[in-house]
C-alpha positions as CSV (number, residue, x, y, z in Angstrom):
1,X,98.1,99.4,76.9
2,X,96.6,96.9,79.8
3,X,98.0,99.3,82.6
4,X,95.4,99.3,85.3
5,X,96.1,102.6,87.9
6,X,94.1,104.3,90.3
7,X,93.3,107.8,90.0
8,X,93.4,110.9,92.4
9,X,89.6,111.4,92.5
10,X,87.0,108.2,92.6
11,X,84.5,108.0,89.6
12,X,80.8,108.6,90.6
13,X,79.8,104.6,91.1
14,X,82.5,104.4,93.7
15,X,85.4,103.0,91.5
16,X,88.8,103.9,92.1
17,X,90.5,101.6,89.4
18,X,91.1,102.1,85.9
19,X,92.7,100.2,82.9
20,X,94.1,102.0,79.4
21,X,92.2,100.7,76.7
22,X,93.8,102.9,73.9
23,X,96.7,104.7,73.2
24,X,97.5,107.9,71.2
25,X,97.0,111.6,71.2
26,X,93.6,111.1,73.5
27,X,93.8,108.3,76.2
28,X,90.9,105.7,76.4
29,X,90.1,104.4,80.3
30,X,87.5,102.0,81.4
31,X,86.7,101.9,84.9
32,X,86.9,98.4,86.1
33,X,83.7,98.8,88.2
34,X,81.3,100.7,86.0
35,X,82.8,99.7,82.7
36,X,82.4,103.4,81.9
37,X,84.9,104.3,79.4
38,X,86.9,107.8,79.4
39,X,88.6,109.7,76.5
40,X,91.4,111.8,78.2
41,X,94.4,113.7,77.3
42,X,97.5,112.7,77.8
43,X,99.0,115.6,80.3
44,X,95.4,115.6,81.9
45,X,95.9,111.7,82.7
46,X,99.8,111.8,84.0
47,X,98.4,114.8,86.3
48,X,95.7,113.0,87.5
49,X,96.9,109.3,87.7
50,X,98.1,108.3,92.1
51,X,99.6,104.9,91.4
52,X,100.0,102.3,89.0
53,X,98.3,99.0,90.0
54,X,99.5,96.5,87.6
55,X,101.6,97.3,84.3
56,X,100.3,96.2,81.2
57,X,102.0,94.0,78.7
């Protein structure tokens, strides 16, 4: 939770950084530039996620 990474492929409004902001089955992401938030699987995120930028807490 709070783990802001950076993805393989840049969202649409030109953002490349995204923070978890929920946990479970699904994955939530915002993007810290668009605030446009992302419901994702969990094997679809670890497959898509570059780098981590800053662990969360």
């Amino acid at each position: 939770m709070g783990d802001i990474f950076r993805l393989k492929k840049k969202h649409p409004c030109g953002g490349d950084q995204w923070q978890v902001v929920r946990l479970g089955a699904d994955i939530g992401i915002r993007c810290l530039k668009c605030q446009h938030y992302v419901l994702l699987g969990r094997g679809v995120l670890e497959r898509r996620v570059k780098e981590i930028i800053s662990p969360g807490q």
